[in-house]
N, C-alpha and C positions, 0 to 999 in steps of 0.2 A: 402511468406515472404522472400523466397531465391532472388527473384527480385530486393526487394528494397535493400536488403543487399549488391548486387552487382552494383546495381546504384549508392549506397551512396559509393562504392570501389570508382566505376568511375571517385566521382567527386574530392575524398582527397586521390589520390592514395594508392600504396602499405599499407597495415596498420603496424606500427611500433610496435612489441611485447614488446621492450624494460621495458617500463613503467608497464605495465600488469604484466610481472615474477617478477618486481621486487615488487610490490605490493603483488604479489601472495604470494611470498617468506616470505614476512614478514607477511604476515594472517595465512599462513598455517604453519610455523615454531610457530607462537604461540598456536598453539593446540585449537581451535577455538570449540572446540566439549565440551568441559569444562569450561566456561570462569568466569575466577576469575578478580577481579579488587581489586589492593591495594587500590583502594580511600575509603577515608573513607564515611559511611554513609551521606546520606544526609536530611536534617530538610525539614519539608513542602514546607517554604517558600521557601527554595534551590532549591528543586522540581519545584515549580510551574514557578519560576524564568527559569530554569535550561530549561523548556518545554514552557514557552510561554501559560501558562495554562490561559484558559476563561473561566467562567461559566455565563450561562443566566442565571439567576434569582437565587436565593437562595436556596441549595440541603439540601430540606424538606424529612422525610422520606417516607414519603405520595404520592411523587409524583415522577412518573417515572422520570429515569434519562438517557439523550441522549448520549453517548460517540462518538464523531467522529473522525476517526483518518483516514489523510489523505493517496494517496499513492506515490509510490519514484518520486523525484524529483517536489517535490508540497508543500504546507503548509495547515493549518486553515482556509485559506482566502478561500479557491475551497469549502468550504461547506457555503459560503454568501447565496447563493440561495436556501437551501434546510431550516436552520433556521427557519426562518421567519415566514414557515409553522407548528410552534411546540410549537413559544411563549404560554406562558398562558398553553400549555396541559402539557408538560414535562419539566424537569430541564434537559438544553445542556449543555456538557463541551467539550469544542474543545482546541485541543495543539499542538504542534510540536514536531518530534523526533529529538531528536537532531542530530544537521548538518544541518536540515533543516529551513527555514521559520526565524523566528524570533528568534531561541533557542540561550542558551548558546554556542556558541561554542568551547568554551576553555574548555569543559565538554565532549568534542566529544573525546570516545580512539579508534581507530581502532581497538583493538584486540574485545574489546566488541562489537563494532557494524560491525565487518568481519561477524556476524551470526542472522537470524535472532530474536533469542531469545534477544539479547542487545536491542532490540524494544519491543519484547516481555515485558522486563522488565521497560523500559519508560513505556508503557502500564497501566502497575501496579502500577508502582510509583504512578502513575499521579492519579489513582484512591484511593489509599492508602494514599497520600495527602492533599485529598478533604475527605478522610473520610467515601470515599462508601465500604461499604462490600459485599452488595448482589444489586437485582432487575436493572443493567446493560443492556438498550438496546442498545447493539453495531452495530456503523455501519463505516463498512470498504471499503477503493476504493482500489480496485487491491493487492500488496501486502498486504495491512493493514489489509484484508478478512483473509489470514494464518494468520496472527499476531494476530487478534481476536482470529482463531480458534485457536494455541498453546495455547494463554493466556487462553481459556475457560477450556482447558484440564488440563493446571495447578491448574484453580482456578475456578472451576464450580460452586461453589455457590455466585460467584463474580455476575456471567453472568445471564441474561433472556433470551433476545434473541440475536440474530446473522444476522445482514442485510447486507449480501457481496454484492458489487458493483461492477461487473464486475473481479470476484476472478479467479485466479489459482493455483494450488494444485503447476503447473511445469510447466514449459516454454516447456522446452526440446522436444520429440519427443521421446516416447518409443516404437516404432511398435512393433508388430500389437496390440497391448492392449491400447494403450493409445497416443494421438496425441495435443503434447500442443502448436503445431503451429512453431516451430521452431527445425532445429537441431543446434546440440550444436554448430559447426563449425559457424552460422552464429551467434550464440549469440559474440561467441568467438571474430566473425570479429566486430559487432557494439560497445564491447566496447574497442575494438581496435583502431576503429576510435575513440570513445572515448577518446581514451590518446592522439591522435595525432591532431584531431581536436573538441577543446571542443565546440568552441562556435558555429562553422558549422556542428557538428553533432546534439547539439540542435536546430539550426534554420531547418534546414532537417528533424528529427523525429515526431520535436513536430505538424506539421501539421496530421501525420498521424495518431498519435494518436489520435487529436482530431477529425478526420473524414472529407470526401470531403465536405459534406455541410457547415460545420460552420470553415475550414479551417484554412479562412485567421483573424477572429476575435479570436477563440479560439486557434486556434496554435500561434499565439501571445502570447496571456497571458502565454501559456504553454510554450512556449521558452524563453520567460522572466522569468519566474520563474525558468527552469534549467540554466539560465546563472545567475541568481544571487545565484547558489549554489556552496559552495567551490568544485573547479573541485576534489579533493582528497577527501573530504567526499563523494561527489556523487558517485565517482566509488568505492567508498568500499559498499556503501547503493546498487549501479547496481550490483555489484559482488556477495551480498546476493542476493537481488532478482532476479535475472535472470537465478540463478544456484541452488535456493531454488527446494528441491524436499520434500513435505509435504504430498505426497498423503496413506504414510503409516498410517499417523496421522487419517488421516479424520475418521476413524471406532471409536477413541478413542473419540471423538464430543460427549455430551452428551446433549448437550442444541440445542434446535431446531433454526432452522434457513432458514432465504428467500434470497436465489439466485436471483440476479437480472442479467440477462444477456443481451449483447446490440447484436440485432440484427446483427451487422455485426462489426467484429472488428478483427483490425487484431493482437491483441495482446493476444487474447484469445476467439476463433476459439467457435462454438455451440457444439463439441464435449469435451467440458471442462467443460462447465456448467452440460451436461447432466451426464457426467461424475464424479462429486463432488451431484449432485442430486441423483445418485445410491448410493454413497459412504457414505453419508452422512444419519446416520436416520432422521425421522422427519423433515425432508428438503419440499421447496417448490421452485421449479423452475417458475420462471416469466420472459419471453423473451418480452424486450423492444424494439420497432419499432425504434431503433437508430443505426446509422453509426458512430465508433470510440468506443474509451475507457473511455471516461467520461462523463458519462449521468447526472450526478448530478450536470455539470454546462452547458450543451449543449442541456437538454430537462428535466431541474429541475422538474415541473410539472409531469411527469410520476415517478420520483422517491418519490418524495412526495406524488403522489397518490397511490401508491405502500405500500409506510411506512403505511399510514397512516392506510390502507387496512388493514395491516398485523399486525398491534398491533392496533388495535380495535379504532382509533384515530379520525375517517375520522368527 
């Protein structure tokens, strides 16, 4: 990863910190570890409104219900391909966090979304809106895997199961214990290019995330979708996750859950998965034949045979 970080130095030179401390300044001067919001409550439809909220088919108590929550810099739309496979067995609700996709925006406060718990809480809303209390099968791409697993620990009897898509506990790099594929110095550097070059650091990334084979069709869609993100919500949404360290948490997981890991990726390394698979009880590690970080629109069919496998669907 230190490679590409310094290729992407190469091509938008020195990175300017400017913008970064002064963002930092103001997340970190508001005490982000406790986060209060004056707004006052918000009614269902605010909510649903608020989130961009969809439900297939009508949420009967009878019938499993799909929560998909995308991950940063992406929307609802990146789970098109996985749907389709669930019509008729499950009730889906798919939404956006706010900042992203199609939300409110004028809903978006920094202080609350500097942490990942202000998702956490979209989370809940969105479920608390529609009225689900319990039997939740959650499924998450990248951050929205932590986001599930916080949400589950606050609210375990919300949840069933827990389908991570390519999860990290931590970006970072803790040697010798734990290797999350990056030290924090080049985190540090990517969203520094970040501030300095928004829309050339999404046309540069988003190929790799999507992986060498489907490159130039899927790093498309993926660079389009981070440049139609407002550049200051994105880096407050990047500045949680990338600096998110959850891996205290995972012991606190009480609801079982299936790892899906992608065969090669540079965003979260095999020793992540296997790692969140020991930490994790009642876990099942399943390693997918894929290049890159998004399997659920790059090789739909293995994650949908995978779900379907794993909650008794198939």
């Amino acid at each position: 990863m230190r490679k590409l970080v310094l290729a992407i130095n190469q091509l938008f030179l020195t990175p300017n910190r400017a913008r970064l401390h002064a963002i930092l300044r103001t997340v970190q001067a508001s005490g982000v570890q406790n986060l209060r919001t004056d707004r006052p409550e918000r009614t269902t439809v605010e909510i649903r409104k608020r989130n961009n909220v969809h439900v297939i088919d009508a949420i009967r108590p009878d019938v499993p219900v799909l929560v998909y929550a995308h991950g940063f810099g992406c929307s609802q739309h990146m789970w098109r391909h996985i749907t389709p496979a669930f019509e008729g067995k499950c009730h889906q609700v798919l939404f956006d966090y706010v900042g992203c996709g199609q939300s409110d925006l004028a809903a978006f406060d920094p202080v609350k979304y500097a942490s990942l718990k202000g998702y956490v809480q979209d989370l809940l809303d969105v479920c608390d809106a529609l009225g689900i209390e319990r039997g939740v099968h959650f499924v998450g791409h990248s951050v929205s895997a932590s986001i599930g697993l916080l949400a589950s620990i606050e609210r375990p009897m919300l949840f069933d199961r827990l389908i991570l898509v390519g999860p990290s506990p931590c970006y970072i790099n803790h040697a010798p214990d734990y290797l999350g594929g990056f030290e924090r110095q080049d985190l540090e550097g990517l969203l520094d290019l970040m501030d300095q070059n928004f829309m050339g650091w999404s046309s540069y990334l988003a190929p790799i995330v999507a992986g060498a084979p489907q490159a130039d069709s899927l790093g498309g869609e993926l660079s389009e979708s981070f440049c139609s993100t407002d550049p200051t919500m994105a880096r407050i949404f990047a500045q949680a996750t990338f600096f998110a360290d959850t891996r205290e948490e995972l012991s606190r997981v009480t609801r079982p859950s299936l790892i899906l890991q992608h065969g090669n990726d540079a965003l979260a390394p095999h020793s992540v998965g296997e790692y969140m698979h020991k930490k994790l009880r009642d876990s099942t590690l399943e390693v997918l034949d894929v290049t890159g970080h998004c399997a659920h629109m790059s090789h739909p069919h293995l994650v949908t045979a995978a779900m379907q496998r794993y909650l008794s669907l198939a």
